[in-house]
MMTF fields as JSON, N, C-alpha, C and O atoms, coordinates in Angstrom:
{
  "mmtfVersion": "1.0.0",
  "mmtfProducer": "UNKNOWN",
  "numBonds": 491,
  "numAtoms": 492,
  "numGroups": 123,
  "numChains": 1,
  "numModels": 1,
  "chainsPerModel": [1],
  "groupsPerChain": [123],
  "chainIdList": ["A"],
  "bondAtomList": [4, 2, 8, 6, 12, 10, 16, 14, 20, 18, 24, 22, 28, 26, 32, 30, 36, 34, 40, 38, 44, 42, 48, 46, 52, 50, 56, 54, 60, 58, 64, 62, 68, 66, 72, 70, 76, 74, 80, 78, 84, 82, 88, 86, 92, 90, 96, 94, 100, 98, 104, 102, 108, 106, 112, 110, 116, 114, 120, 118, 124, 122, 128, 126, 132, 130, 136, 134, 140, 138, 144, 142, 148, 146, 152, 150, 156, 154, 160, 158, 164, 162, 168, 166, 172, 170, 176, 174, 180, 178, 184, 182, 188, 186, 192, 190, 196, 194, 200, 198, 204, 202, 208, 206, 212, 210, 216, 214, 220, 218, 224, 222, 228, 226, 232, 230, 236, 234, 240, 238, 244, 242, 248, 246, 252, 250, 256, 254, 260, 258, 264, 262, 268, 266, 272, 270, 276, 274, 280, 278, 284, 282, 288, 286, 292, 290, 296, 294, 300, 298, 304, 302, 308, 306, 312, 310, 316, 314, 320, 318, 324, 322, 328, 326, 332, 330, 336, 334, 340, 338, 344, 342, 348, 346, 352, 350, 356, 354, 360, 358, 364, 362, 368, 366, 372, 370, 376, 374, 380, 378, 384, 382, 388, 386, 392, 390, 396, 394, 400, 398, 404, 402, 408, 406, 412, 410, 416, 414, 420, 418, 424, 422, 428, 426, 432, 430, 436, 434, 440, 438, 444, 442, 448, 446, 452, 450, 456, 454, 460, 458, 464, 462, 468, 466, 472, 470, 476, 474, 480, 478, 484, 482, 488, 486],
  "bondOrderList": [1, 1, 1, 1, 1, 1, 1, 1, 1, 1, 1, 1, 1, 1, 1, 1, 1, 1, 1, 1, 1, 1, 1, 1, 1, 1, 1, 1, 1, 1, 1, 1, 1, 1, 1, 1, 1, 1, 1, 1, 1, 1, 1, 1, 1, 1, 1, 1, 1, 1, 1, 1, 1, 1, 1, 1, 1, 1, 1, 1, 1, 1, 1, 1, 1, 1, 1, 1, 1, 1, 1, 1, 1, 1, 1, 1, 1, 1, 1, 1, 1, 1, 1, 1, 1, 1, 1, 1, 1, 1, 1, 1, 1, 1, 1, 1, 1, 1, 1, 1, 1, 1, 1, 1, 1, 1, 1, 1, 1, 1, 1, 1, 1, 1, 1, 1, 1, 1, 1, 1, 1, 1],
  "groupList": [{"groupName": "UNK", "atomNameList": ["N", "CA", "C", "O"], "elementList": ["N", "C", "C", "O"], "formalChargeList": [0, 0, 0, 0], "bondAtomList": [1, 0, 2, 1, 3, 2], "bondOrderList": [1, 1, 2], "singleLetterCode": "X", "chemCompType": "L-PEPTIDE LINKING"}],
  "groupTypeList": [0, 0, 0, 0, 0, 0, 0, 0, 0, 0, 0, 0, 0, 0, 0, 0, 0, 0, 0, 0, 0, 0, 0, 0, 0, 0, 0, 0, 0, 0, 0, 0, 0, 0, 0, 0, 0, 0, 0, 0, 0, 0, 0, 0, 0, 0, 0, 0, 0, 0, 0, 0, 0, 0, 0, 0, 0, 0, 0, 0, 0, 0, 0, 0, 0, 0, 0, 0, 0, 0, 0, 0, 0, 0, 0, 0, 0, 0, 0, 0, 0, 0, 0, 0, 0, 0, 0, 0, 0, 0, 0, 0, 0, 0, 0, 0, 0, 0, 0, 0, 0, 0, 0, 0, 0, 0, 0, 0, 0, 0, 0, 0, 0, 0, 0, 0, 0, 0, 0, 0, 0, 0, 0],
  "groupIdList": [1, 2, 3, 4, 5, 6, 7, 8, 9, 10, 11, 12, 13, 14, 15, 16, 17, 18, 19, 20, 21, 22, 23, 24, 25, 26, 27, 28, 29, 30, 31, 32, 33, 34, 35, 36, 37, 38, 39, 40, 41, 42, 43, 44, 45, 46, 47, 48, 49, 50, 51, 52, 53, 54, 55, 56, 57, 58, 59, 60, 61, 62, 63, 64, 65, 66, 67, 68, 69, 70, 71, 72, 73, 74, 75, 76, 77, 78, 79, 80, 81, 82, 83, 84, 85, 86, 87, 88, 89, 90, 91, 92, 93, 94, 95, 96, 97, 98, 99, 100, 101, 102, 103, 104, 105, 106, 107, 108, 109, 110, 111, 112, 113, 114, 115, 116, 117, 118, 119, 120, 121, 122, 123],
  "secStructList": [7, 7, 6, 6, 7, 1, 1, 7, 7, 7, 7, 2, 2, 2, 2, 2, 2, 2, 2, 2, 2, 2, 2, 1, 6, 6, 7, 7, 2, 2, 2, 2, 2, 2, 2, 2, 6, 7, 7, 2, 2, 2, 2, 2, 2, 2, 2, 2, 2, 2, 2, 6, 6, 1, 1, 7, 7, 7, 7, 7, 1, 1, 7, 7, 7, 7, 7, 7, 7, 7, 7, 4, 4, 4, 1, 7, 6, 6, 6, 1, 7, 1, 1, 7, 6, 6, 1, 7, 5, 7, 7, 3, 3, 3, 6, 6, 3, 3, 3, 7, 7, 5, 1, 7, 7, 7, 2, 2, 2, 2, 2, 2, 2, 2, 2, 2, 2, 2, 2, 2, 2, 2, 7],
  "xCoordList": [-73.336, -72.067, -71.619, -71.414, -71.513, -70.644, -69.377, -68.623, -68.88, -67.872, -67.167, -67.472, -65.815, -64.331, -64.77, -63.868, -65.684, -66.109, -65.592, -65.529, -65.263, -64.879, -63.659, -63.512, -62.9, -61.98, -60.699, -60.623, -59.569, -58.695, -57.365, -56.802, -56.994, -55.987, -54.412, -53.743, -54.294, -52.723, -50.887, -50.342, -50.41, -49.559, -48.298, -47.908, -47.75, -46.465, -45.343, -44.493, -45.583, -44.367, -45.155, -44.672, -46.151, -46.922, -47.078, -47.002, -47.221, -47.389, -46.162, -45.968, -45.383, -43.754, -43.46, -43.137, -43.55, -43.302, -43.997, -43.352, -45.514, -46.081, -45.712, -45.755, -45.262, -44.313, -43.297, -43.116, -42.483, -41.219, -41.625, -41.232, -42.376, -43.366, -43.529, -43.378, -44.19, -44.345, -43.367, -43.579, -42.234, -41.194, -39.899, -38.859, -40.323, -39.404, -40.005, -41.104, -38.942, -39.14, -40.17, -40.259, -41.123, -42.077, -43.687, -44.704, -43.308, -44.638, -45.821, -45.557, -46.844, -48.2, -48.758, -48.983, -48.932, -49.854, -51.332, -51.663, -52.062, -53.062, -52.923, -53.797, -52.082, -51.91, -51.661, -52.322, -50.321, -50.498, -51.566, -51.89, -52.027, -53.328, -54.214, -54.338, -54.956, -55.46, -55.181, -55.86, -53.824, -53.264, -53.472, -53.772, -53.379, -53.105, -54.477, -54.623, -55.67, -56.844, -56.8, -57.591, -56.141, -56.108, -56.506, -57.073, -56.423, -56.918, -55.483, -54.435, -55.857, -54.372, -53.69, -52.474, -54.852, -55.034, -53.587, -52.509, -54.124, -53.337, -52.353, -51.845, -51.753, -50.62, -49.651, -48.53, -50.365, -49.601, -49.499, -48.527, -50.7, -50.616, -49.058, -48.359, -48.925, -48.139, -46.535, -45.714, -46.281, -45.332, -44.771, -43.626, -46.216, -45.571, -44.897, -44.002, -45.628, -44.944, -43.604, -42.764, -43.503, -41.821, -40.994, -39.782, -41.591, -40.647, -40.449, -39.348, -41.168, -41.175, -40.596, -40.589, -40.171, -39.913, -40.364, -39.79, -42.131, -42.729, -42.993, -43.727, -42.376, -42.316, -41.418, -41.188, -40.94, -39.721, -39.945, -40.659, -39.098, -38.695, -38.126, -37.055, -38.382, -37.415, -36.286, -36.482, -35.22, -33.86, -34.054, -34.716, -33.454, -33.517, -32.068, -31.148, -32.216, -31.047, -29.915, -29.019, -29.55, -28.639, -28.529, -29.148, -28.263, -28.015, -27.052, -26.893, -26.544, -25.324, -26.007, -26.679, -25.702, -26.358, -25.186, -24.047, -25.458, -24.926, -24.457, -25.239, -22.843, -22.718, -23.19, -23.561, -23.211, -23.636, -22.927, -21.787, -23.111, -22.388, -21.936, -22.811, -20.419, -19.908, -19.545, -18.638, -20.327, -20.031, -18.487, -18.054, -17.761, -16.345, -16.14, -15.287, -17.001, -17.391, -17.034, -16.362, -17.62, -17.739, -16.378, -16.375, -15.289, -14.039, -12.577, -12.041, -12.134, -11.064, -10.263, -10.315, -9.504, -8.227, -7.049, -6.32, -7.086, -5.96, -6.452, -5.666, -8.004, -8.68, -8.639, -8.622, -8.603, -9.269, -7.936, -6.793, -8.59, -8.162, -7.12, -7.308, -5.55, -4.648, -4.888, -3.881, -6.009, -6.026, -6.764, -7.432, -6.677, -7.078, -8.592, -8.765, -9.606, -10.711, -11.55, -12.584, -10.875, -11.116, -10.762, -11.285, -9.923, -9.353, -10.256, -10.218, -11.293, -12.047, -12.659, -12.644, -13.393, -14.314, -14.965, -14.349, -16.089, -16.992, -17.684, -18.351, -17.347, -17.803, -19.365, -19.23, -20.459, -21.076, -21.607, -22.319, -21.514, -21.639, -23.078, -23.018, -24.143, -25.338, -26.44, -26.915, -26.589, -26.731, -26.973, -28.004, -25.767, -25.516, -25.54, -24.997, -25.962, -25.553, -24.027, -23.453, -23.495, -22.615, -22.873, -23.047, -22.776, -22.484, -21.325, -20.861, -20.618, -19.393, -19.751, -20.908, -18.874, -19.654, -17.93, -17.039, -17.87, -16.535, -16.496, -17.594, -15.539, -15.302, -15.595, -15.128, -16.308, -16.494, -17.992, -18.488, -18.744, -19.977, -20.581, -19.73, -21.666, -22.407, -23.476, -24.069, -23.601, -24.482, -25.886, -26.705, -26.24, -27.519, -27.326, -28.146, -26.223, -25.982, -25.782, -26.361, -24.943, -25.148, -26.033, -26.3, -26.957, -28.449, -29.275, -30.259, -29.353, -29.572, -29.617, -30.528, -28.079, -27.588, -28.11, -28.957, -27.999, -28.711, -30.253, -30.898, -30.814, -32.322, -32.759, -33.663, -32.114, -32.331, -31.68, -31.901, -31.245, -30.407, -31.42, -32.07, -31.689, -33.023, -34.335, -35.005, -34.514, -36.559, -35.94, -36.837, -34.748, -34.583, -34.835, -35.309, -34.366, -34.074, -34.821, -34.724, -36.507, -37.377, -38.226, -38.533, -38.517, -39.214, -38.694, -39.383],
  "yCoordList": [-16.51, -15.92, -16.476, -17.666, -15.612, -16.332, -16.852, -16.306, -18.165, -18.679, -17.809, -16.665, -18.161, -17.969, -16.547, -15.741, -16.017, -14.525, -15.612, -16.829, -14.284, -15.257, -14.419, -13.243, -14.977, -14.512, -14.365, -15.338, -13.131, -12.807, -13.591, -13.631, -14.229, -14.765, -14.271, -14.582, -13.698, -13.089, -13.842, -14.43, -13.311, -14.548, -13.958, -12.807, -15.415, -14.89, -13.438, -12.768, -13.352, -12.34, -11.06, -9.959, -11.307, -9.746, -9.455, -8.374, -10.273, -10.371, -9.612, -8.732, -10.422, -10.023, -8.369, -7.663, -7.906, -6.756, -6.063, -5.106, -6.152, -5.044, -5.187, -4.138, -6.431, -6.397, -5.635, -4.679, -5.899, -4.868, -3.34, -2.545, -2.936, -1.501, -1.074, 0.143, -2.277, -1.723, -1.433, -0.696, -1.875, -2.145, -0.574, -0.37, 0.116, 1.195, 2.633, 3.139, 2.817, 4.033, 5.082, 5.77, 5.156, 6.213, 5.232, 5.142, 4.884, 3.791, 3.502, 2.689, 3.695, 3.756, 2.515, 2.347, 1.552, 0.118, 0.363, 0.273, 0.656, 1.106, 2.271, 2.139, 2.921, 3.804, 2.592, 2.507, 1.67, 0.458, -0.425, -0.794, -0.678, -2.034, -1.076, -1.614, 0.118, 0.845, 0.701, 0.111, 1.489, 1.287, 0.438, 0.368, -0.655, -2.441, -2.989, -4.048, -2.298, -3.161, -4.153, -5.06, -4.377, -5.189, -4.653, -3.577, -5.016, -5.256, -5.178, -5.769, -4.104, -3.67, -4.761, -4.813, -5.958, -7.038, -7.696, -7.99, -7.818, -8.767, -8.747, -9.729, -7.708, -6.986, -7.237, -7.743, -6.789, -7.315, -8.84, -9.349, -9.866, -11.025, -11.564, -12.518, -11.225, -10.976, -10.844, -11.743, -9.83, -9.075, -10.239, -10.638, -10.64, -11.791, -13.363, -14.035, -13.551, -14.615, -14.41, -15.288, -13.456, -13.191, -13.012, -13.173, -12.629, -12.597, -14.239, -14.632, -15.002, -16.524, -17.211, -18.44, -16.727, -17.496, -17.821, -18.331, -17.247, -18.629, -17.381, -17.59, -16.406, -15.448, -14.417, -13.324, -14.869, -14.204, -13.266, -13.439, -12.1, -11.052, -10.47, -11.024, -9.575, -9.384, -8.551, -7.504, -8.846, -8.145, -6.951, -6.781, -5.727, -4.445, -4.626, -5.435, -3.819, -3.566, -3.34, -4.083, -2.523, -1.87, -3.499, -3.171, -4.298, -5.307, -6.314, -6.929, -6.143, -7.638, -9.222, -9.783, -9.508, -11.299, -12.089, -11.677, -13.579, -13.841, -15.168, -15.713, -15.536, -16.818, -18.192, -18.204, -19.197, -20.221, -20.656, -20.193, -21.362, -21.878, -23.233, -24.008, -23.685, -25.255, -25.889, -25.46, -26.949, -28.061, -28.423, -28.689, -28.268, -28.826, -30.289, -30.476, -30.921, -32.191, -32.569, -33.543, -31.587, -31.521, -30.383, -29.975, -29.96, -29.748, -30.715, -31.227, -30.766, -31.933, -31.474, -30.375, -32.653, -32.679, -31.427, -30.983, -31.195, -30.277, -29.145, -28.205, -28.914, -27.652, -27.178, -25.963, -28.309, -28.12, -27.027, -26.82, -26.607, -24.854, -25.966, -27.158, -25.208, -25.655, -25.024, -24.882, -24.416, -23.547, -24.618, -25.457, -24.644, -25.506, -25.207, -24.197, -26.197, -26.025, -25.014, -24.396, -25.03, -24.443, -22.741, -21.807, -22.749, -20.852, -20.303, -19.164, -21.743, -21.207, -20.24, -20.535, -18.674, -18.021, -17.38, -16.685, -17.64, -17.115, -16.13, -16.209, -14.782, -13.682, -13.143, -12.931, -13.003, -12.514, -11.349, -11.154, -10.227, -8.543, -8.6, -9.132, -8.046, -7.915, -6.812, -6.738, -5.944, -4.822, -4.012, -3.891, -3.582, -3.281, -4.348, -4.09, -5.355, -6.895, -7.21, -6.849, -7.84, -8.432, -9.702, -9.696, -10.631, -12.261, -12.782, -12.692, -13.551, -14.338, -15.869, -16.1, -17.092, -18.147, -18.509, -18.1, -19.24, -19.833, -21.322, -21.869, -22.045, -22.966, -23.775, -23.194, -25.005, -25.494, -25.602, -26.577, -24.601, -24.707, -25.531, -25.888, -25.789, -27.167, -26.274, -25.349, -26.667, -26.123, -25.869, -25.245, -26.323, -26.277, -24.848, -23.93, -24.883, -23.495, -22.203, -21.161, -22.307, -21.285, -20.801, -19.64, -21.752, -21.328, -21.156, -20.507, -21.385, -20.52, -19.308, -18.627, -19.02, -17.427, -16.958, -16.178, -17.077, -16.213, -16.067, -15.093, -17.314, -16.911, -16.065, -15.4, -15.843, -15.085, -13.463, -12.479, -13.443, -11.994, -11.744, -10.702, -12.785, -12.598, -12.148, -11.15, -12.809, -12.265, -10.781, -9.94, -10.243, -9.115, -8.137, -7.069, -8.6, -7.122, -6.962, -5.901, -8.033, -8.011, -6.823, -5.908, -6.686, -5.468, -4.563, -3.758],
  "zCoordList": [-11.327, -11.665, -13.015, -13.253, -13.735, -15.245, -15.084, -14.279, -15.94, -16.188, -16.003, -16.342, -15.304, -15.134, -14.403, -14.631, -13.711, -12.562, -11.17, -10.997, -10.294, -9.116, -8.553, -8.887, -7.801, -7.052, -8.221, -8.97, -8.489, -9.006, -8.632, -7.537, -9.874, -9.44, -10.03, -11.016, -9.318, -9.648, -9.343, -8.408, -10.95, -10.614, -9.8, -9.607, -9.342, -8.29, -9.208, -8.62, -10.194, -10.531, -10.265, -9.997, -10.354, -10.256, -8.45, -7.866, -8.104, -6.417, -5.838, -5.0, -6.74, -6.022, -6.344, -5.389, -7.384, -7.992, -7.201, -6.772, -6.639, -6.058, -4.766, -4.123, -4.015, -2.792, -2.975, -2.221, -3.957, -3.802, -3.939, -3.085, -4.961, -4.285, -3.634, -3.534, -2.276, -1.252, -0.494, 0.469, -0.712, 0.465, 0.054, 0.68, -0.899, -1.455, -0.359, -0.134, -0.012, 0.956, 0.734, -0.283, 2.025, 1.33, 1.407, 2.096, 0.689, 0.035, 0.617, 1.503, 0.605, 1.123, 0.352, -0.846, 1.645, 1.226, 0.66, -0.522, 1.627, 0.887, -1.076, -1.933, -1.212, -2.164, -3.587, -4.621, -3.086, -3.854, -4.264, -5.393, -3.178, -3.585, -4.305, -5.406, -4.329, -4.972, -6.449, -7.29, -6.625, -8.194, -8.651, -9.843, -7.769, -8.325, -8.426, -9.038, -7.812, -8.194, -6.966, -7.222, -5.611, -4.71, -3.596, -3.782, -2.391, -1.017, -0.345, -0.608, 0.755, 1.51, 2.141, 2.325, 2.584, 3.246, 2.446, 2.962, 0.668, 0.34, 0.019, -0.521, 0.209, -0.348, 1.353, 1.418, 2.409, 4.001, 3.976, 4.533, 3.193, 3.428, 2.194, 2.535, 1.605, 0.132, 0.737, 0.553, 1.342, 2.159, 3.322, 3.534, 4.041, 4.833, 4.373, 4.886, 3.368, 2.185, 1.731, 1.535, 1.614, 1.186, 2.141, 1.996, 3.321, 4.684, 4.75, 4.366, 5.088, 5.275, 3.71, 3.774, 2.498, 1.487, 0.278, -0.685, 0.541, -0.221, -1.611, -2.577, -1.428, -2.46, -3.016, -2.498, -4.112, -3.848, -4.995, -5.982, -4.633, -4.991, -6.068, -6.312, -6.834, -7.732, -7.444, -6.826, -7.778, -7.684, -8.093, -9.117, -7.3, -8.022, -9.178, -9.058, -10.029, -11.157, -10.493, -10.893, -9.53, -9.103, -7.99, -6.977, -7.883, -6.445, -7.116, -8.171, -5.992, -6.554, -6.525, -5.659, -7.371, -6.992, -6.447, -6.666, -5.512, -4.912, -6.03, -6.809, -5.855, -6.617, -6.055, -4.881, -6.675, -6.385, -5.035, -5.091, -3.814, -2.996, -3.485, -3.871, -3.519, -3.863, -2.51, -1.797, -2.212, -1.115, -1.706, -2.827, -0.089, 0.395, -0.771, -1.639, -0.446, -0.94, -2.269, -2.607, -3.073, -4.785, -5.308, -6.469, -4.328, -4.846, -4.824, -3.841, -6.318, -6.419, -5.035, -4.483, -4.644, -3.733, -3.91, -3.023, -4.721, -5.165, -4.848, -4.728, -4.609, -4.231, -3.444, -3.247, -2.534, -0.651, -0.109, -0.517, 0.77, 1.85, 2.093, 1.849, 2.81, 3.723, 4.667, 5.361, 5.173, 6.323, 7.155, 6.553, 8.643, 9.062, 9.833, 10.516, 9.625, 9.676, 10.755, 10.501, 11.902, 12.979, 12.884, 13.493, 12.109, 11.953, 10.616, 10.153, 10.005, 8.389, 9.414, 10.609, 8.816, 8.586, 7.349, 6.541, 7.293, 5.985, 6.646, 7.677, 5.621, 5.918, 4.959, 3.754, 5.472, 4.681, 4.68, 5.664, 3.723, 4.219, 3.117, 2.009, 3.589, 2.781, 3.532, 4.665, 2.185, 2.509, 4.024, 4.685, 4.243, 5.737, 6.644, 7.717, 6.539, 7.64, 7.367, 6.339, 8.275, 8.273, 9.615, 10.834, 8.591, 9.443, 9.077, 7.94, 10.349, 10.553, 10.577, 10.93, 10.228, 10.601, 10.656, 9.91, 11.59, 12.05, 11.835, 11.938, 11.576, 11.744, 10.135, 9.155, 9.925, 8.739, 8.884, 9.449, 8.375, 8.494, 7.168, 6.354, 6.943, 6.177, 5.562, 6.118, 4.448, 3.131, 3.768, 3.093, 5.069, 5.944, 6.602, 6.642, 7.036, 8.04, 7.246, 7.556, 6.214, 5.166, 4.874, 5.187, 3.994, 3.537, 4.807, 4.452, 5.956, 7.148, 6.74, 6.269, 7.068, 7.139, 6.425, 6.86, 4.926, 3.519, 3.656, 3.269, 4.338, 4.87, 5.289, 4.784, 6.53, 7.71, 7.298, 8.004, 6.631, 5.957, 5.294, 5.388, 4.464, 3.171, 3.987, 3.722, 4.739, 5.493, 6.281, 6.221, 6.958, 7.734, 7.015, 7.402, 5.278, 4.671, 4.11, 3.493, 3.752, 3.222, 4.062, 3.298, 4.951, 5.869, 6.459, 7.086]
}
């Protein structure tokens, strides 16, 4: 085999892009990996990576991005809610989901939620 012949290595932005391809209404996996020069295989194995995280996605143009979350923690005194902790709710509406989280939830439970919103709407 000649230098640098061998298995194709494609980088995560291109992976992601032909994931989001696949995931646009309509879309034929096999019809993709074709275009793309890939294996239907890797394009489902690709698809499952981004359900679990380890690949992320590109934003369509038209999508809102989400702002940064600030820990309770890292706002001055003068900041903090007068509402009392038990009546807090954080609402999160994402595309057609809607999650509630009651009480004073923790930068762990949040990024939960946005997870779990994130892998549903990936498939």
């Amino acid at each position: 085999m000649p230098a640098g012949a061998g298995r194709r290595q494609w980088p995560d932005d291109l992976k992601a892009r032909i994931v989001a391809e696949s995931l646009e209404p309509g879309a034929v996996i096999t019809d993709i990996a074709r275009r793309h020069g890939c294996r239907p295989q890797q394009v489902h194995d690709w698809r499952r990576r981004a359900r679990l995280g380890q690949l992320v996605l590109p934003a369509p143009a038209d999508t809102l991005s989400f702002v940064p979350v600030v820990s309770e923690s890292s706002l001055p005194a003068a900041a903090e809610p007068s509402v009392s902790p038990e009546a807090a709710v954080v609402t999160v509406e994402f595309q057609g989901a809607r999650v509630e989280v009651r009480g004073t939830p923790g930068l762990a439970v949040l990024n939960d939620v946005f997870m779990a919103l994130r892998r549903t709407r990936l498939c």
